[in-house]
C-alpha positions as CSV (number, residue, x, y, z in Angstrom):
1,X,2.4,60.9,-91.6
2,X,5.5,60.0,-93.1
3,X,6.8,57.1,-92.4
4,X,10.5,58.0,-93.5
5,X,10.9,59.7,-90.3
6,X,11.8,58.0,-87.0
7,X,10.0,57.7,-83.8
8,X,12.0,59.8,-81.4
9,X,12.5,57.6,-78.7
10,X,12.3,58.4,-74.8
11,X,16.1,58.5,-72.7
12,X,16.0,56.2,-70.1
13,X,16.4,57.5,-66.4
14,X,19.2,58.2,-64.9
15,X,20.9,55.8,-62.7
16,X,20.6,56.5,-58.9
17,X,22.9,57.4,-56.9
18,X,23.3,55.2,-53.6
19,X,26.0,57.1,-51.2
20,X,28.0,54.6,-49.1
21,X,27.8,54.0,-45.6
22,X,29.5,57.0,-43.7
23,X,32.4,55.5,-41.7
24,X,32.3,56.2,-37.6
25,X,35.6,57.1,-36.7
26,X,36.5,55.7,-33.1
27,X,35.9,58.3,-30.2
28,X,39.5,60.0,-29.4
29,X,41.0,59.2,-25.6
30,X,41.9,62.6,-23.8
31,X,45.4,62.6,-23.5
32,X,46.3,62.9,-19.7
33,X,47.7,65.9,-18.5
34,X,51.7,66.5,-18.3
35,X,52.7,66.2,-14.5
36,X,54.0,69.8,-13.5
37,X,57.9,69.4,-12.5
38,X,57.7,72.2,-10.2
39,X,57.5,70.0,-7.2
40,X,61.0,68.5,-8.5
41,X,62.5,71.8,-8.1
42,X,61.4,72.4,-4.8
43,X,62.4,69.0,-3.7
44,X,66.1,69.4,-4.9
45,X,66.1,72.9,-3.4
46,X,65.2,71.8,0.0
47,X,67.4,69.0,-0.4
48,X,70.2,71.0,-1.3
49,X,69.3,73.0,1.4
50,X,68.8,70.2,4.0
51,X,72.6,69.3,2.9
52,X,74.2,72.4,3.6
53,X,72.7,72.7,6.7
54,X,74.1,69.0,7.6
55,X,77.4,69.8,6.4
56,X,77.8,73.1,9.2
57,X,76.6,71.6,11.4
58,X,78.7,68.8,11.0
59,X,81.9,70.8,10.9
60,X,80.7,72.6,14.3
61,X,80.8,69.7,15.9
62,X,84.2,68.5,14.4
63,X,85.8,71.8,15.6
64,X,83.8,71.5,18.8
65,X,85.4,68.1,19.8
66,X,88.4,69.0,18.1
67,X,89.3,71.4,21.2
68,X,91.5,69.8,23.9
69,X,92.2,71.3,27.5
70,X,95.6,71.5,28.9
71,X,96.4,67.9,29.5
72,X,95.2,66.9,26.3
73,X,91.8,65.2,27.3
74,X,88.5,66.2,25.3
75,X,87.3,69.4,27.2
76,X,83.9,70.6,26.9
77,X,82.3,71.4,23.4
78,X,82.8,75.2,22.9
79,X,82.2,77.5,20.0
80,X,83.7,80.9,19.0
81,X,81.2,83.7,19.4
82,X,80.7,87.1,18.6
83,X,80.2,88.7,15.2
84,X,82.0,87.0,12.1
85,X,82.9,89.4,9.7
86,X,84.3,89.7,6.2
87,X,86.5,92.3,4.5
88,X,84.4,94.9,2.0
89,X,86.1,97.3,-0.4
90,X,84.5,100.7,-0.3
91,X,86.6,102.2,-2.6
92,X,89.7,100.2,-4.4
93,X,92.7,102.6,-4.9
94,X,95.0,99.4,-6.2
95,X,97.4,100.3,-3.0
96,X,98.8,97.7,-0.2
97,X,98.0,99.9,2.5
98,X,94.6,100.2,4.1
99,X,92.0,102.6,6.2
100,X,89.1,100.9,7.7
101,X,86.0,102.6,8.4
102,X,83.8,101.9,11.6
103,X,80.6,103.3,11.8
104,X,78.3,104.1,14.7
105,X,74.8,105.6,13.6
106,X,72.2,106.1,15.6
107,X,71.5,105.1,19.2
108,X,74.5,103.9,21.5
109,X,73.4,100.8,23.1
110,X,74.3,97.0,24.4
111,X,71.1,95.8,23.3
112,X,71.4,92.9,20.9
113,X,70.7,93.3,17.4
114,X,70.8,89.4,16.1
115,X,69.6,85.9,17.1
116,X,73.5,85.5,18.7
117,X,73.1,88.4,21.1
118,X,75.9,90.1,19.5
119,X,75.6,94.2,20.3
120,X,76.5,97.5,18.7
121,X,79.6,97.3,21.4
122,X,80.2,93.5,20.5
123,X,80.8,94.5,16.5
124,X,82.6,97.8,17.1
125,X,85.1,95.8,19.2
126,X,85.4,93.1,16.7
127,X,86.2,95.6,13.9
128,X,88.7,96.9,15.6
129,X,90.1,94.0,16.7
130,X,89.8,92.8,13.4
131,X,92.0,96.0,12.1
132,X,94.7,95.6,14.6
133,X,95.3,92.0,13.6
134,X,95.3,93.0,9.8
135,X,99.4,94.5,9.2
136,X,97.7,96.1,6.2
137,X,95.5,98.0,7.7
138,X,97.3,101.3,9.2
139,X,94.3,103.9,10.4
140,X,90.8,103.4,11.3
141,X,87.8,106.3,10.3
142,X,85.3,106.4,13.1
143,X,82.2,107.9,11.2
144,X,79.7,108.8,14.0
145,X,76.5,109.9,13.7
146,X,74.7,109.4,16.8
147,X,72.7,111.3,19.5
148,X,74.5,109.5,22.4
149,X,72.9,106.4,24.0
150,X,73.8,103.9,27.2
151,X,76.4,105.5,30.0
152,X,77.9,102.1,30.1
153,X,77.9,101.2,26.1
154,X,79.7,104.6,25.5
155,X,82.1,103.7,27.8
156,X,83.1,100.3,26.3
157,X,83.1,101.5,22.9
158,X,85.6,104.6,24.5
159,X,88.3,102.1,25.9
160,X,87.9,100.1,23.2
161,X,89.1,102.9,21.0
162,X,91.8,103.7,23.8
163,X,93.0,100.0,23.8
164,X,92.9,99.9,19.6
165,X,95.2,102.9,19.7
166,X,97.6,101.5,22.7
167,X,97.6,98.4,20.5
168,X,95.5,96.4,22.6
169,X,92.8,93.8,21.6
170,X,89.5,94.1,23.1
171,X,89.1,90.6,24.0
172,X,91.9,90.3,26.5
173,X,94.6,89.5,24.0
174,X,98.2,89.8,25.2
175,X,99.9,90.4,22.7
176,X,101.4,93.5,22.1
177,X,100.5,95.4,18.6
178,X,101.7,98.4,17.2
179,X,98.7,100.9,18.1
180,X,96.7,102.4,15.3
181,X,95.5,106.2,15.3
182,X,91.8,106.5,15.0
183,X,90.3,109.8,13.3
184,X,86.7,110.6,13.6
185,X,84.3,111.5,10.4
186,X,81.1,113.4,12.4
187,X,77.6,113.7,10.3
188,X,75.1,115.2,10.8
189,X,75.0,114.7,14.8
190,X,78.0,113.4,17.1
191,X,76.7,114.6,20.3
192,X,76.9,113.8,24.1
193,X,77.9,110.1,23.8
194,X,78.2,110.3,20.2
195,X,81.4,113.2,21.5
196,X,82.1,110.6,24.0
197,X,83.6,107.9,22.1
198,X,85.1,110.5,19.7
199,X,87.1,112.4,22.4
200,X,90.0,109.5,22.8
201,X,90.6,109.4,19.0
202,X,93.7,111.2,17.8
203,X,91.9,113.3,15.4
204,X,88.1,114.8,14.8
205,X,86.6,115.8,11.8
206,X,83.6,118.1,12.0
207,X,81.2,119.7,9.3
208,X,80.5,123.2,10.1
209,X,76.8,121.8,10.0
210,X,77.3,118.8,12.9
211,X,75.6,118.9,15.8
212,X,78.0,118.0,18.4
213,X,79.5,119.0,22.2
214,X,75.6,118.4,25.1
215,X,78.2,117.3,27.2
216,X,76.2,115.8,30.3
217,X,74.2,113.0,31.5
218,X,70.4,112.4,32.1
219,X,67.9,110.0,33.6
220,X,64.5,110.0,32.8
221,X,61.3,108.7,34.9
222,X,57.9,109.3,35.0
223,X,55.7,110.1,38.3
224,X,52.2,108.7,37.4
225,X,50.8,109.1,40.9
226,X,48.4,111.6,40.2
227,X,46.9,109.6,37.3
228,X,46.3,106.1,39.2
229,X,44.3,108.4,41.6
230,X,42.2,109.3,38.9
231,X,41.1,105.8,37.9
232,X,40.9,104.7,41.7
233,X,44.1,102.1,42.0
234,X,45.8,102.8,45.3
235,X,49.2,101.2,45.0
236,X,50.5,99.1,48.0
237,X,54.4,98.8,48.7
238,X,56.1,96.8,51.2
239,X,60.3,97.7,51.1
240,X,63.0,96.2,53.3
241,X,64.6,99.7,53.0
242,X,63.6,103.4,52.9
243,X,65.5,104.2,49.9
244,X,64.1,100.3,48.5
245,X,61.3,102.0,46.2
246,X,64.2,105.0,44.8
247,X,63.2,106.4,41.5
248,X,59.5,105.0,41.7
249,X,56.6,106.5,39.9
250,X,53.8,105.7,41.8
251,X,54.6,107.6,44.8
252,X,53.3,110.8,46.0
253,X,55.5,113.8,45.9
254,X,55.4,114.2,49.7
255,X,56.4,110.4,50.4
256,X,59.7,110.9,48.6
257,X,62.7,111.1,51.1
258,X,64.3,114.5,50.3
259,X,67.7,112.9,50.9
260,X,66.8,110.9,47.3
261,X,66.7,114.1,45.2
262,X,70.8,114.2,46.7
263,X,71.5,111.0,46.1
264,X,70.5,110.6,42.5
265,X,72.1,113.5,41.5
266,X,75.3,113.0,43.1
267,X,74.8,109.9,41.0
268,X,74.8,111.9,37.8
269,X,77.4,114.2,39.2
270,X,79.7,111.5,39.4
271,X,79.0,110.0,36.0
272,X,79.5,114.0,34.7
273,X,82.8,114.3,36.6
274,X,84.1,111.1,34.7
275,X,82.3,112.1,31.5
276,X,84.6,115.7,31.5
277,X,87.8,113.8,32.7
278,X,87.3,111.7,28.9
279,X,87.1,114.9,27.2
280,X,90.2,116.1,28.8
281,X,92.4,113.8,29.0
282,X,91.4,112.6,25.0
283,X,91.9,116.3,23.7
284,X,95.1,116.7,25.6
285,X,96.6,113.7,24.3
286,X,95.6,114.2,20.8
287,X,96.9,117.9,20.9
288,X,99.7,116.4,22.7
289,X,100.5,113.9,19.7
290,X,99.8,116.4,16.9
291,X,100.1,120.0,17.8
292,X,98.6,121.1,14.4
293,X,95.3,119.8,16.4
294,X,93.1,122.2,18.7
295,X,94.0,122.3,22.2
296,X,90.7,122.6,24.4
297,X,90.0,126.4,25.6
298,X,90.8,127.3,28.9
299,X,87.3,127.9,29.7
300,X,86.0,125.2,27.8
301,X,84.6,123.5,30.7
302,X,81.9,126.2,30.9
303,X,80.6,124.7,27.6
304,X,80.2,121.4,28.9
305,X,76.8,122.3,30.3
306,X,74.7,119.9,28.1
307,X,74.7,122.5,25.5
308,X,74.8,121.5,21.3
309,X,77.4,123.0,19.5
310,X,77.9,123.6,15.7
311,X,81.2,122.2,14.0
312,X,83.0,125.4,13.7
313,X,81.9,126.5,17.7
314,X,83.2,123.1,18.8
315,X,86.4,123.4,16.6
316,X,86.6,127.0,18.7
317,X,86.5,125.8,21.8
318,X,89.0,123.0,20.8
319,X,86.3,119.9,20.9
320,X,87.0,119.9,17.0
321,X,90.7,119.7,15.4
322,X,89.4,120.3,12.0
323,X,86.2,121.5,9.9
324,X,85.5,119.2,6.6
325,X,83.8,116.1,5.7
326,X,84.8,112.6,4.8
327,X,87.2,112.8,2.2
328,X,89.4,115.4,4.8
329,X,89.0,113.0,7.6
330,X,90.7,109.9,5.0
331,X,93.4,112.9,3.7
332,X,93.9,113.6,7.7
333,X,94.3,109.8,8.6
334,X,96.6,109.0,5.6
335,X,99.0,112.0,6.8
336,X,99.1,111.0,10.4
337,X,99.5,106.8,10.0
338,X,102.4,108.0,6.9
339,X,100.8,106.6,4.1
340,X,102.6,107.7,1.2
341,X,101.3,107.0,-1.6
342,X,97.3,105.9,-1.5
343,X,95.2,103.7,0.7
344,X,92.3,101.3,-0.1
345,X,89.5,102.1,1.9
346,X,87.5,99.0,3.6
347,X,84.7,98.1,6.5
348,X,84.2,95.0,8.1
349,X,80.8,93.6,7.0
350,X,78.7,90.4,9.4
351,X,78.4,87.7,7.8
352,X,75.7,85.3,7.8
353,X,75.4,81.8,6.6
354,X,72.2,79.1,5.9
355,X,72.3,78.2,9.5
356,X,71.2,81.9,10.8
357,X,68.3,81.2,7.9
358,X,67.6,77.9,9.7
359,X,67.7,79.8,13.3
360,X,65.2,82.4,12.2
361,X,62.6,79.6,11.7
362,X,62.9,78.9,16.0
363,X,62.5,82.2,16.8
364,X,59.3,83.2,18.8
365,X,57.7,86.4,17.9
366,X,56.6,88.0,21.1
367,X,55.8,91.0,19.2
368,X,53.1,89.9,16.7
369,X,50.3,92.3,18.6
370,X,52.5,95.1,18.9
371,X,51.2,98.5,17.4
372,X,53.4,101.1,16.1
373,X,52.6,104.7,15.6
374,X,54.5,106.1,12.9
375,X,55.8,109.9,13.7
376,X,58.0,110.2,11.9
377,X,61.4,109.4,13.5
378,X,62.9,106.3,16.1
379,X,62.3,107.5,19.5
380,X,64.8,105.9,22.0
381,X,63.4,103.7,24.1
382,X,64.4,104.6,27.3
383,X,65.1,102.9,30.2
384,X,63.6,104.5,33.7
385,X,66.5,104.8,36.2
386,X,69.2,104.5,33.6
387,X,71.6,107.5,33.1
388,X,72.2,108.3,29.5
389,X,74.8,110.5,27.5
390,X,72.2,111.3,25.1
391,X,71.5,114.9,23.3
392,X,68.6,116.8,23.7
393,X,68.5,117.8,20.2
394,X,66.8,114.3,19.8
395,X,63.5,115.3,21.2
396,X,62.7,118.8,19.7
């Protein structure tokens, strides 16, 4: 071996490779959850609401113990009633002068249609009261579209009319106003007491297509005798009069008095008479006014038979001045109140405030369990015993 060469020596190992401690890293703390702020909003809503209802009620009672009697001591706490109301714009023609529109659709009756007991005749009479007050205001539209309703609601809503156009208030005011002529807009029906409050006004519009004229009066009832025989109930009546148990149902056909069948319908009769004597003495005026109007036909009493007539037979017969639709009857009324130039045209809208929201929470529904059968249209509900204008047209 030589010995000039050098023993290849051995590496030494590697160092080794201790890895540090691993470092624990403190466990994280849930954040708590962000408190919704919805229950803030409610809060200052009901507060607001809570407020407004403080400050009404607050100024009712200033008002109410504002009013003095006669000699100046505190009288009792009273209220106005009846419908408030607020002026709408239907149609803006930039003018001074005014026409207000007045509708009556559907069903003539005194039943109350709010929480105040106000009635289709209560708000009629407060529009027109409403438009006699106003200076601007120089004709009223009646749009009517109504089968007829209550004898006695027709008839207040008929003076009314009369009184608006005599220039007299509804609510017993005496002070004298210039009368304002009122000229009817019929749709698609204006008949029996729907004619009846349109026969004092000065002029009536028709479509050819209105339904209008069933002059007459009705009552309705039912005789169910022969079905409580059926299930076995024998009905027991004790009367203080012969006549006490008139118009009941549950009588036989041979118990009722014969002298009833007379009375009832001299009953209607009368009601008829009075119902014609409108018709007349409204057309004759109205022709009498404006004799470019239709006098009624000498036989027009003939037609007063309950029959429905269309707008041009009625304008025939002289129950109609003229044939056209809305936009005639505001030409018509400007020409007759001598509106020159143009007229804005406005209705008289019910207003209602936070405390009729407040009053619907007090109000007890005795209807929950009622069914209703859907066919298709709003029967009237009549009343047994109670005479109606109401057309027949409604029922076919």
């Amino acid at each position: 071996m030589d010995e000039s060469i050098p023993p290849v020596s051995t590496p030494p190992p590697p160092p080794t490779f201790t890895p540090p401690p691993p470092v624990i890293m403190p466990a994280s703390q849930p954040r708590p959850p962000k408190r919704g702020r919805g229950w803030m909003v409610f809060a200052i809503i009901l507060l607001v609401l809570l407020g407004l209802s403080m400050l009404i009620n607050f100024s009712q009672f200033v008002r109410s113990v504002t009013r003095v009697g006669g000699s100046g001591a505190l009288a009792s706490r009273t209220r106005d009633v009846g419908p408030r109301l607020d002026e709408a714009v239907i149609e803006d023609n930039d003018a001074s002068s005014k026409i207000a529109v007045v509708e009556v659709n559907g069903i003539i009756t005194s039943t109350a249609v709010d929480q105040q007991g106000t009635s289709m005749v209560d708000i009629i009479k407060a529009q027109l009261d409403r438009a006699l007050d106003d200076s601007g205001v120089k004709a009223v539209i009646l749009k009517v579209d109504s089968p007829g309703g209550e004898v006695l609601a027709s008839d207040e809503i008929s003076d009314a009319i009369k009184n608006f156009q005599n220039g007299k208030k509804s609510k017993g005011d005496t002070t004298k106003h210039g009368g304002k002529p009122v000229i009817v807009s019929m749709g698609n029906l204006a008949a029996s007491g729907g004619y009846y409050i349109s026969a004092p006004c000065r002029w009536i519009v028709a479509n050819k297509m209105t339904l209008t004229g069933s002059i007459g009066v009705i009552m309705h009832g039912w005789n169910y005798r022969g079905l409580i025989d059926k299930i076995g109930i024998a009905p027991e009546t004790y009367k203080s009069g012969k006549f006490k148990d008139m118009l009941s149902g549950s009588r036989e056909k041979s118990e009722i008095p014969p002298e009833e069948h007379e009375m009832v319908q001299k009953l209607i009769d009368e009601v008829y008479v009075d119902f014609k004597d409108v018709v007349e003495k409204g057309r004759k005026a109205a022709h009498e006014a404006d004799p470019d109007g239709q006098a009624l036909a000498g036989d027009w009493a003939d037609y007063a038979d309950g029959r429905v007539l269309s707008g041009v037979q009625a304008q025939k017969l002289g129950f109609v001045d003229e044939i056209g639709d809305f936009r005639i009857a505001v030409k018509r009324a400007k020409k007759i109140a001598g509106i020159a130039d143009d007229a804005n045209l406005i209705r008289y809208e019910q207003r209602y405030d936070i405390s009729d929201f407040f009053r619907m929470f007090g109000e007890s529904k005795t209807d929950v369990h009622t069914v209703k059968v859907d066919l298709g249209f709003d029967a009237p509900k009549l009343q047994a015993g109670e005479m109606y204008f109401l057309s027949p047209v409604l029922f076919h």
